[in-house]
FINULUM-781151 format. One record per residue: x, y, z of N, C-alpha, C in turn. Coordinates in steps of 0.001 Angstrom, whole numbers, plus 500000, padded with zeros to 6 digits. Example, Ala and Ser with C-alpha at 12.3 -4.5 7.8 and 13.67 -1.06 7.14 Angstrom:
! FINULUM-781151
513190494310507800512300495500507800513200496700507800
512850497750507080513670498940507140512900500030507870
This chain:
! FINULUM-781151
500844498799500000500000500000500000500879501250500000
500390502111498964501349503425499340501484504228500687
502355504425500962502597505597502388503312506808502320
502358507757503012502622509359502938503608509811504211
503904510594504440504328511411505208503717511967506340
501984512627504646501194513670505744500354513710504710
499036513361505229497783513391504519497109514691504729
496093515324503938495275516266504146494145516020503420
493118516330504043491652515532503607491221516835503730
490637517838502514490075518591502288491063520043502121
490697520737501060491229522075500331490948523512500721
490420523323501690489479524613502114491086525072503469
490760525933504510491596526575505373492614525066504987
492357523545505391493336522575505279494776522991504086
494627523124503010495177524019501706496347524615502656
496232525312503329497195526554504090498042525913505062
497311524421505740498472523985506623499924523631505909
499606523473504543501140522492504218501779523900503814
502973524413504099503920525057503208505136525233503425
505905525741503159507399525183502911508257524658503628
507763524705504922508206523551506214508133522241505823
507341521382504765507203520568504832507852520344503530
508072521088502311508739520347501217509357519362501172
510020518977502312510934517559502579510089516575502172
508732516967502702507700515374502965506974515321501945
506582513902501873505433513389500778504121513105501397
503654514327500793502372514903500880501169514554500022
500046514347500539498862513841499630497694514653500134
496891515518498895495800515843499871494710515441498727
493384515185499413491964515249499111491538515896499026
490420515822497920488999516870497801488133516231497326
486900516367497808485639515467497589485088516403496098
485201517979496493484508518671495473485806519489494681
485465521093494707486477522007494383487348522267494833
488768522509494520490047522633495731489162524165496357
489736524761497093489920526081497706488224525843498930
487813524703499004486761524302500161485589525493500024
485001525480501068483652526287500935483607527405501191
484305528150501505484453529793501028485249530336499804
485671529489499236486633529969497966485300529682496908
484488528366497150483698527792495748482172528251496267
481468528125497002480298528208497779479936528981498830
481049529598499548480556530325501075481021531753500562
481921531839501419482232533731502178482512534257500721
483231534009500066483127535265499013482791535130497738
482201534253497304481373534280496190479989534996496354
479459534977497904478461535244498504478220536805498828
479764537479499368479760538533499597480049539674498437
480489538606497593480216539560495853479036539967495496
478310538674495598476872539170495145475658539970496298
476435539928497501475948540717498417475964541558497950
477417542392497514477832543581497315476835544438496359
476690543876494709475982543958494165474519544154494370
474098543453494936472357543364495573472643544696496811
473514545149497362473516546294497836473396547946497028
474809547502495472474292548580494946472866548962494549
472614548027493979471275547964493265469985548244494364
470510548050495486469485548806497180469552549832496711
470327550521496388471335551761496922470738552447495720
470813552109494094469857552766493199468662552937493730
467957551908493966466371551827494434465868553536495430
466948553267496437466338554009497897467568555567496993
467619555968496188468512557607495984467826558255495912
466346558079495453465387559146495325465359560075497150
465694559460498259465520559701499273466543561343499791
467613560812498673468702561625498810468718562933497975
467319563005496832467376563776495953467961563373494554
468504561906494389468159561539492996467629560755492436
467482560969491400466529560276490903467066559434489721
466730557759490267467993556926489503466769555649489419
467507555026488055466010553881487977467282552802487603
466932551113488075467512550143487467466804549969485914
468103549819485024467265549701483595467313548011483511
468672547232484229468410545492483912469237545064484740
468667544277485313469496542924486239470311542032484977
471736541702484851472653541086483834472822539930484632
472263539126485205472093537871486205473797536895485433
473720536438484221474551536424483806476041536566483839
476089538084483596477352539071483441477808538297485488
476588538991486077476934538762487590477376537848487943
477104536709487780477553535528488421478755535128487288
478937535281486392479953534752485990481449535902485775
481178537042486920482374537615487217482794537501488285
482116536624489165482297536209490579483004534431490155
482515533579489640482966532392489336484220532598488167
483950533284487243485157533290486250486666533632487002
486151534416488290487689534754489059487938533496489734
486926532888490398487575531905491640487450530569491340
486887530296490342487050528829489454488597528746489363
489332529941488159490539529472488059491291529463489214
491465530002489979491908530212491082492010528742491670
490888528139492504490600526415492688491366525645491973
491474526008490372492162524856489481493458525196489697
494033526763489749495451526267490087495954526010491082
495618526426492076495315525639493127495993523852493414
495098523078492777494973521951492154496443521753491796
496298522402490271497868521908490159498955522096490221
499153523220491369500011523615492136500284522437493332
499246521720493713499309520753494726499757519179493683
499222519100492516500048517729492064501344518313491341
501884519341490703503232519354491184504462519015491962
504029519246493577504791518847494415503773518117495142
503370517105494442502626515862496006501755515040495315
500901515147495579499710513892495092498146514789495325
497560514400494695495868514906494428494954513400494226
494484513526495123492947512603495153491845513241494942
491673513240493888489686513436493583488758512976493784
488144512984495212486896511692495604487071512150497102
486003511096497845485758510902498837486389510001499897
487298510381501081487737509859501481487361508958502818
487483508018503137487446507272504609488472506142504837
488456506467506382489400505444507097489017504126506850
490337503149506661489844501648506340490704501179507807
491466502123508710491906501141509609492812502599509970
493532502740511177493715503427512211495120503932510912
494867505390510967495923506111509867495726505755508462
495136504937508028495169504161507052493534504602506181
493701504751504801492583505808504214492172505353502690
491044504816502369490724504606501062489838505944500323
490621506046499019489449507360498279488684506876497504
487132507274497162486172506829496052486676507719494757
487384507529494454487594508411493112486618508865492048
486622510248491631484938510643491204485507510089490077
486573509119489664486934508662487811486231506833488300
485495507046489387485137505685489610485968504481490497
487591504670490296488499504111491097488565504260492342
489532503761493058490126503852494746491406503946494486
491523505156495710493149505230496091492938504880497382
494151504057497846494536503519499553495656504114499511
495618504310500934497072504655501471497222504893503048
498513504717503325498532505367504621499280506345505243
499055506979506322499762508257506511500643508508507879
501797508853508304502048508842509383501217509648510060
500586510634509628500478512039510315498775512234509007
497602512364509561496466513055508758495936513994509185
495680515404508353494604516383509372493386516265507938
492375516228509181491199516381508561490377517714508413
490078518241507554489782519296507284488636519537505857
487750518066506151486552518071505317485860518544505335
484989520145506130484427520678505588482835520131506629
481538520672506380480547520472506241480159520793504870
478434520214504985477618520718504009476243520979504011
475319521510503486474021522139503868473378521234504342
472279521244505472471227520469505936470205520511505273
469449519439504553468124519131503949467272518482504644
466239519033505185465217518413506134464336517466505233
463985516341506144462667515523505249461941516021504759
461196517249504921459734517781503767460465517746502267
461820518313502466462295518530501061463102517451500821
463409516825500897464578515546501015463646514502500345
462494514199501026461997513368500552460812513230499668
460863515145499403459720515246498177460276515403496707
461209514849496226461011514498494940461219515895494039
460998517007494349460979518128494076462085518842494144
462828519680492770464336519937492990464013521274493827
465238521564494115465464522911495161467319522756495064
467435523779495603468948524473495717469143524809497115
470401525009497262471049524882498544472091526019498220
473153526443499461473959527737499615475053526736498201
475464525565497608476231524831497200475599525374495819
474753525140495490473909525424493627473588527071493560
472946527624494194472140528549494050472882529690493260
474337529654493708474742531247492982475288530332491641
474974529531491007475510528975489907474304528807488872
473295529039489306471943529084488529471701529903486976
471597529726486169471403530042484806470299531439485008
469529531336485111468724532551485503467695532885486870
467493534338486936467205534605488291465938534142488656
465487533749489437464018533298489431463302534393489646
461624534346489460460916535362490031460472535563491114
460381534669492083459860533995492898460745533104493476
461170533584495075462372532234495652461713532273496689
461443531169497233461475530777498711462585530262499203
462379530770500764463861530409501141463013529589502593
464163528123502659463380527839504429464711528283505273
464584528306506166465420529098506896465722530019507270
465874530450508835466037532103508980467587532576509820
468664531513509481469839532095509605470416532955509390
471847532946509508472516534040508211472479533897506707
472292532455506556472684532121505138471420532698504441
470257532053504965468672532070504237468999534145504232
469592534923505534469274536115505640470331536496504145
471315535931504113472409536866503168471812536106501568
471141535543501482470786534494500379469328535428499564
468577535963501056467594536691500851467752538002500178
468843539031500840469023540232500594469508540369498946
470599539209498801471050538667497106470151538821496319
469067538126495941467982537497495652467108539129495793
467018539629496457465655540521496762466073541560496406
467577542133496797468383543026496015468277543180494121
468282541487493630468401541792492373466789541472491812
466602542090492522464759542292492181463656541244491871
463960539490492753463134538812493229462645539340494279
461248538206493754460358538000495410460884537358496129
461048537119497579461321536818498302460632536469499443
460214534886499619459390534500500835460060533982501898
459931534145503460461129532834504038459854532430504971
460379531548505452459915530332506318460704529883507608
460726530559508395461392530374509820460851529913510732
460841528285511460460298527943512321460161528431513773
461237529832514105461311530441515029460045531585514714
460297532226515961459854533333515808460262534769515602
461644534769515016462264535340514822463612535263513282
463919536157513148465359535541512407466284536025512759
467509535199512500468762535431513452468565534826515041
467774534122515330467373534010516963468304534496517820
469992533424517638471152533246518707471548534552518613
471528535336517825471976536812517896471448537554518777
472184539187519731471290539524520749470150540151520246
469389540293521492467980540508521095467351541311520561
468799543067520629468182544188519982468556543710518477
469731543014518379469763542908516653468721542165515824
468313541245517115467204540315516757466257541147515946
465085541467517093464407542900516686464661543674515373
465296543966515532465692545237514477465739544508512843
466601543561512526466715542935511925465123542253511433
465084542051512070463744540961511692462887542282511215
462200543080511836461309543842511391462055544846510126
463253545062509814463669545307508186463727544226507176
463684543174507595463687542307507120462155541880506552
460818542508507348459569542202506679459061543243505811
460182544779505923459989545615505043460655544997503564
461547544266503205461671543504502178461335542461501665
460482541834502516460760540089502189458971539768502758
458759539020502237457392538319502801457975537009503913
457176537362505280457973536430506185457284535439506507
457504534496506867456539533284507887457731532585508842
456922533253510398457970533397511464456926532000512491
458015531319513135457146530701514009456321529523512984
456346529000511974455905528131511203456729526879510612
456571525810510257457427524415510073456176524692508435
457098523863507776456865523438506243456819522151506750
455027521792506429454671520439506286454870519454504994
455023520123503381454755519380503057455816520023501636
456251519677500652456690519806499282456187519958498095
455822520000497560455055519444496439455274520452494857
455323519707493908455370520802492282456603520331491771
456809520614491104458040520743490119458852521886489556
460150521455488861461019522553488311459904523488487873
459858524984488408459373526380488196458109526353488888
457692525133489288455923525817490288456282524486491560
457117525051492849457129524651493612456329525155495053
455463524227495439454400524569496569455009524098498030
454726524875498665455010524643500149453833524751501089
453616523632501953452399524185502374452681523765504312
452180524860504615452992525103505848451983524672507087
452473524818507985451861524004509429450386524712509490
450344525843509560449199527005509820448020526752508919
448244526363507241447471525849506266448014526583504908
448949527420505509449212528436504092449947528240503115
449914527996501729450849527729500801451070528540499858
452721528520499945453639529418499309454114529076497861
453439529255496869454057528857495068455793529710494789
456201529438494610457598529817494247457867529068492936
458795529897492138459311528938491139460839528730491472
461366528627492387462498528213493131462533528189494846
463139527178494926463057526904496433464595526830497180
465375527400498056466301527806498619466146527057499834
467392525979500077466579525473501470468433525876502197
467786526516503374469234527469503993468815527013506011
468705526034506166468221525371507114469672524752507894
470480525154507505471660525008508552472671524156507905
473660523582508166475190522906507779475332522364508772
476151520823508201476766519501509496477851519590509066
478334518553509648479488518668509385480015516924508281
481077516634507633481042516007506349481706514317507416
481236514397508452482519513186509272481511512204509127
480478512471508900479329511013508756479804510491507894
480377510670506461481029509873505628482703509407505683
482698509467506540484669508972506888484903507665507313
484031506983508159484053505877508684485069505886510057
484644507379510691485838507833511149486132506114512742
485191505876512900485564504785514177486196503606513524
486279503531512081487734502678511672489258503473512349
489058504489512011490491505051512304490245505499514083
489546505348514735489603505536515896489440506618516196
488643507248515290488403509248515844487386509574516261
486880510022517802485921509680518245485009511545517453
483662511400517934483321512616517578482021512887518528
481841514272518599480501515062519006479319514077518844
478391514270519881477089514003519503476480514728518499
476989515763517841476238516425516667477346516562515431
478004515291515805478971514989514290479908515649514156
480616516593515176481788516965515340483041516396515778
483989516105514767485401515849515230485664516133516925
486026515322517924486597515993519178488198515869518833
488556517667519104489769517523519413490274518780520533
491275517736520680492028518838522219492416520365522138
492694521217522733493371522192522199494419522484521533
494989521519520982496186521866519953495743521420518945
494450520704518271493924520327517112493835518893517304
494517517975518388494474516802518348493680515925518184
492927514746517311491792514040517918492220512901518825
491323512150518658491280511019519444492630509797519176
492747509872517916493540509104517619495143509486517063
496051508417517389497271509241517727497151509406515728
498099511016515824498637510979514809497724511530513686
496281511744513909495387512537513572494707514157514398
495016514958512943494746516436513826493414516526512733
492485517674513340491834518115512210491301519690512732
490589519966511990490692521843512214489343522052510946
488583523324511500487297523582510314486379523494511113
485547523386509949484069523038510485483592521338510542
484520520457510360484245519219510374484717518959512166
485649519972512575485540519827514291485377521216515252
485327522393515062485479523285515092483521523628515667
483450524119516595481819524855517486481328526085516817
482505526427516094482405528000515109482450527630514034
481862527604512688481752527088511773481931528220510778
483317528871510856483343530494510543485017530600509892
484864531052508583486459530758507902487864531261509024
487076532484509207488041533029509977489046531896511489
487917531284512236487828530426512959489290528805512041
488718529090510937489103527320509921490376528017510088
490853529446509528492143529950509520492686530257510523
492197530413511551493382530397512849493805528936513064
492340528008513117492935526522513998493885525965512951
493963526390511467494824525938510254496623526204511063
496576527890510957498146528110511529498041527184512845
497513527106513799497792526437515357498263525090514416
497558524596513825497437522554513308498992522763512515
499027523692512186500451523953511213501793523804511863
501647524978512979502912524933513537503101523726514307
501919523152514963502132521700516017502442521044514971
501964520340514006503041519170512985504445519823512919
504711520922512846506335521448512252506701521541514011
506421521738515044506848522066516179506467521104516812
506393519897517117506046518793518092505845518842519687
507146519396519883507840520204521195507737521131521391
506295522067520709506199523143521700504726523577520806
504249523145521334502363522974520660501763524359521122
501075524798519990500458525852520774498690525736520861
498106526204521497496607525844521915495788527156521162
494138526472520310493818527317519629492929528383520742
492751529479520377492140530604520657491018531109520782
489839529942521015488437530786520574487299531153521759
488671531994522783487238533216523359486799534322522530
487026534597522110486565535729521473486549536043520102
485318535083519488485174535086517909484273536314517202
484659537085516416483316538088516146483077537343514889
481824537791513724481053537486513178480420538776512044
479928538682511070479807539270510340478284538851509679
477858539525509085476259539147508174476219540242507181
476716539515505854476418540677505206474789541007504049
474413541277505079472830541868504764472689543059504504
471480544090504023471085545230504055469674545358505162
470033545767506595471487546088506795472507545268507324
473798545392507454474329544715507671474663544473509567
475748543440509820475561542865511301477052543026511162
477353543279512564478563542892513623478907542378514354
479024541755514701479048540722516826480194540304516771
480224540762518208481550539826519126481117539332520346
481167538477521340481169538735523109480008538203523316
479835538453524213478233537904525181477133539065524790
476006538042524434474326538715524105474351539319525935
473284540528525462472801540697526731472259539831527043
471237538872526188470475537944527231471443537045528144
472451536733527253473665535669527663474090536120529746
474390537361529041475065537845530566474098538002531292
472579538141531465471203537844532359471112535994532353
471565535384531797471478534217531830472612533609532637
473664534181532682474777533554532986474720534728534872
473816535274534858473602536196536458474679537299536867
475444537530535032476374538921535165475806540383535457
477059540999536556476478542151536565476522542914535101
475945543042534529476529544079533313476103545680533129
476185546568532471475832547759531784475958548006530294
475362548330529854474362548572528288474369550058527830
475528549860526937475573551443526233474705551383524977
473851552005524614473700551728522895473099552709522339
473613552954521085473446554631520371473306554158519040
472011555157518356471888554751517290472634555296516071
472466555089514909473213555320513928472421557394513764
471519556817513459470677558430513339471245559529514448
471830559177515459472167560367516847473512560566516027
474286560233515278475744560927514606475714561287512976
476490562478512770476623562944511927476440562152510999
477194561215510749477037560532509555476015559598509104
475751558932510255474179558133510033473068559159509656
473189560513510013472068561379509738472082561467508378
473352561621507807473933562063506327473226560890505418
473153559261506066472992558421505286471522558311505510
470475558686506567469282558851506496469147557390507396
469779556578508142469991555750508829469001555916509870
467936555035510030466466555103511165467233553580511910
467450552602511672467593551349512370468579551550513121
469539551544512540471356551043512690471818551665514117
472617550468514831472736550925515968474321550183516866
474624550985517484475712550111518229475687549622519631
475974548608520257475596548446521692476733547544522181
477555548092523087478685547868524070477989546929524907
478672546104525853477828545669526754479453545525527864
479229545933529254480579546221529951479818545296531486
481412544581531904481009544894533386481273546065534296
480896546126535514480496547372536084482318547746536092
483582547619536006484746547807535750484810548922534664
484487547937533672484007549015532273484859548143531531
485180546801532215485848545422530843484430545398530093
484808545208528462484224545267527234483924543077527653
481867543143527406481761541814527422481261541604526063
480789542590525222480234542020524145479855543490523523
479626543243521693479397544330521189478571544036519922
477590544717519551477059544475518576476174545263517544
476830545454516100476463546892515276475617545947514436
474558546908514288473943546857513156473673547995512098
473922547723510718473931549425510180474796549301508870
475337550012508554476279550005507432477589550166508170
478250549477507524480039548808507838480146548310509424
479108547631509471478861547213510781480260545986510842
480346544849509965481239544062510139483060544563510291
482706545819509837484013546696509863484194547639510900
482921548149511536483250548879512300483228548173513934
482933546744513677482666546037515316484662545292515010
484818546086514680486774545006514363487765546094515552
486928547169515697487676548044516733487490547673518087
486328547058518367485952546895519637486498545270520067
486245544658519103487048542991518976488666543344519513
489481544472518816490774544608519077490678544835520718
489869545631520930490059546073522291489716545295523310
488980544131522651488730542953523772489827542136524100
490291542375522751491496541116522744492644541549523449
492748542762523465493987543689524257493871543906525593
492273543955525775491957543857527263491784545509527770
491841546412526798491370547815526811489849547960527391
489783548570528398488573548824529110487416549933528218
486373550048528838485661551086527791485926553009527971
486048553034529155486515554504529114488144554472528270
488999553492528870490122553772528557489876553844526557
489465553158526466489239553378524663488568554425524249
487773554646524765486985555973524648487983557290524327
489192557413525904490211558657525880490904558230525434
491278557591525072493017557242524393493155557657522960
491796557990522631492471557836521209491191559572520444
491559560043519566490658560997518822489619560195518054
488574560313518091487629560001517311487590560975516245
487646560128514959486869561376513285485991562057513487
486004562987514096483990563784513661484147563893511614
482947563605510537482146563253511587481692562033511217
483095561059511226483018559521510446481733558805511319
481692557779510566480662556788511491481220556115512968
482248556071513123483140555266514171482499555986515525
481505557480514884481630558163516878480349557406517460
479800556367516526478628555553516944479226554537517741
480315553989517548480991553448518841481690554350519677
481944555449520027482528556399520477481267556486521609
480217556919521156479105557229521687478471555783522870
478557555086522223477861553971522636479018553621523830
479989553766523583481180553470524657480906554596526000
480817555158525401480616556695526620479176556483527527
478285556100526435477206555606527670477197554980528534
478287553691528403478322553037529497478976553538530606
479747554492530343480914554911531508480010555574532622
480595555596533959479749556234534956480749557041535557
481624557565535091482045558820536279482485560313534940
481846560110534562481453561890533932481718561673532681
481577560609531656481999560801529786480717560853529432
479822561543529266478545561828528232478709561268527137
477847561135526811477988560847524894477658562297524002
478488562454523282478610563766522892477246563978522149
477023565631521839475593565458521150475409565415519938
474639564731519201474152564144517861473214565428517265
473053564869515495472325565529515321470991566120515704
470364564882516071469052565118516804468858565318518315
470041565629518625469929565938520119470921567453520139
471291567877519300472420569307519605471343570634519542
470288570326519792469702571281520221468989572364518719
């Protein structure tokens, strides 16, 4: 049987562990699908392209507000998606053969046939075996399909098909009220579909805190036709007249169906208790803090073991899994108190830290700064009614959590993340540094100052300077 060095099972953050530390070794990696894993082919930025886009095209819609007067003449559905794939297709392929250059490439699906030891289904129909001193696993999840749709016979699309679609539909239903169904929605509704969702909560976004909750959700029914608090009983129709007919009695015709109902993770197909790798009750890899699993000589890192299912997250535990194979003797442990998060919607989201509900749940003392986008210059400028920022401190004025909603929210919650991570208190961030008048940033400026209790006001806004 052939033997490696150092296996890698999946192309995604995995891709980044091998590099020039290892040229010595004979290296083999896997891919079930596209090299560059699910944010290069399917997730974070194929997604946030066409975010982008479905924002301008907001942004034509709502100018009349500003005094101009601007009309969309055509959605190029087309042109769009194939300037987002024409870049990162090639990209994946060289990728590819940049990796069989120096090593080996398996195309297929991989699982353990015995402890280190790994057979591939080759998508040319064949098997590759082999074994490895050393494997990290780094397969990835993939979308969840619930039985109504699973087992009705009826096609539908997932976050994996949908931005690859030939033309735009008129009509999408989406089930799900995550981020994905939310950033899938704004895409879609931006480029001037209907847009229905189907959220068995009563809310969308639930785990998010409660003012973003709120806020979110009710802009969200100014665009979108909602059904909150409802389960999809049933499937039914075909390619272009697909019916949904829901717990309450109500049925939704769509001529496309979006099912954005959550992601597992890909270890159900590994056979991982041949190789001795134990996992989560919800199909997660267990591994220690240095990436280790269960079994000697296997690391893995991602969303196939990983509680954060977030690139950023795949790319830190990647460098930690990196340096422990090249450093044996001096392992370092991954990092995840303090993950922030992004949603890129209209409008868009920020988070880092503990929900307020979290810290009432967990019986913290806390304090609650929060200022809206409309109280500063610049939110006034942008005509901003929602958008808002909210600090959340203990009575010290240590930063427990923060969360923007608004425009450049994912950019502007990266200041307050630094300051968690540094351990910068909220007054002390507040004075230390000049705030822009009259950039958007004094909405965290502001929101920081509320919380403080021995004399920082929040300076006055447009609608409050009298």
């Amino acid at each position: 049987m052939v033997h490696h060095d150092l296996a890698v099972i999946g192309t995604g953050s995995g891709n980044t562990v091998v590099d020039e530390q290892f040229a010595d070794l004979d290296v083999v990696h896997v891919e079930a699908t596209r090299f560059g894993g699910t944010c290069l082919n399917v997730g974070c930025i194929p997604t946030k392209m066409l975010a982008y886009t479905a924002e301008v095209a907001e942004t034509v819609r709502s100018a009349t507000r500003f005094g101009v007067d601007a009309r969309i003449d055509r959605i190029r559905w087309a042109d769009i998606r194939d300037r987002v794939f024409g870049r990162f297709d090639p990209i994946g392929d060289s990728g590819r053969e940049h990796r069989r250059e120096h090593g080996t490439v398996h195309d297929g699906y991989a699982r353990f046939t015995g402890p280190r030891a790994l057979a591939v289904d080759l998508h040319d129909g064949g098997t590759a075996a082999f074994t490895a001193d050393r494997i990290v696993l780094a397969d990835g999840g993939r979308p969840v399909v619930p039985p109504p749709v699973a087992d009705s016979g009826v096609p539908f699309d997932t976050s994996d098909t949908i931005m690859r679609i030939d033309e735009l539909p008129r009509h999408l239903a989406v089930i799900g009220g995550g981020y994905i169904a939310a950033e899938f929605a704004h895409v879609f509704g931006g480029l001037g579909c209907e847009v229905t969702i189907v959220e068995a909560a009563d809310t969308l976004l639930g785990s998010m805190d409660e003012t973003i909750v709120e806020r979110f959700t009710d802009a969200a029914r100014e665009r979108f036709t909602i059904h909150t608090g409802r389960s999809v009983e049933t499937v039914t129709g075909s390619a272009g007249d697909v019916r949904l007919q829901l717990d309450d009695g109500t049925e939704i015709r769509a001529d496309r169906l979006l099912v954005a109902a959550g992601r597992t993770p890909n270890s159900d197909r590994m056979d991982l208790d041949r190789g001795g790798v134990e996992t989560h009750d919800d199909g997660r890899v267990q591994v220690d803090a240095h990436g280790r699993t269960s079994a000697d000589g296997v690391w893995a890192l991602g969303d196939i073991a990983s509680a954060h299912p977030l690139k950023h997250v795949a790319n830190h535990e990647a460098d930690i899994v990196r340096h422990n194979l090249a450093h044996p003797g001096d392992l370092r442990t991954f990092g995840h108190e303090l993950i922030p998060a992004g949603v890129f919607t209209v409008p868009q989201i920020g988070t880092v830290g503990r929900t307020e509900q979290q810290c009432r749940d967990e019986g913290l003392d806390h304090r609650v700064g929060l200022h809206d986008y409309a109280d500063v210059a610049y939110g006034w400028a942008m005509e901003d009614e929602r958008g808002f920022c909210k600090v959340i401190t203990a009575p010290d004025g240590t930063l427990l959590g923060a969360h923007l909603l608004g425009p450049q929210a994912p950019t502007l919650v990266q200041q307050l993340v630094q300051a968690m991570a540094l351990g910068v208190d909220a007054r002390r961030l507040t004075e230390v540094q000049h705030w822009i008048h009259p950039a958007l940033t004094e909405v965290l400026e502001n929101a920081l100052r509320e919380v403080s209790t021995d004399g920082c006001p929040p300076r006055l806004g447009p609608r409050t300077a009298g």
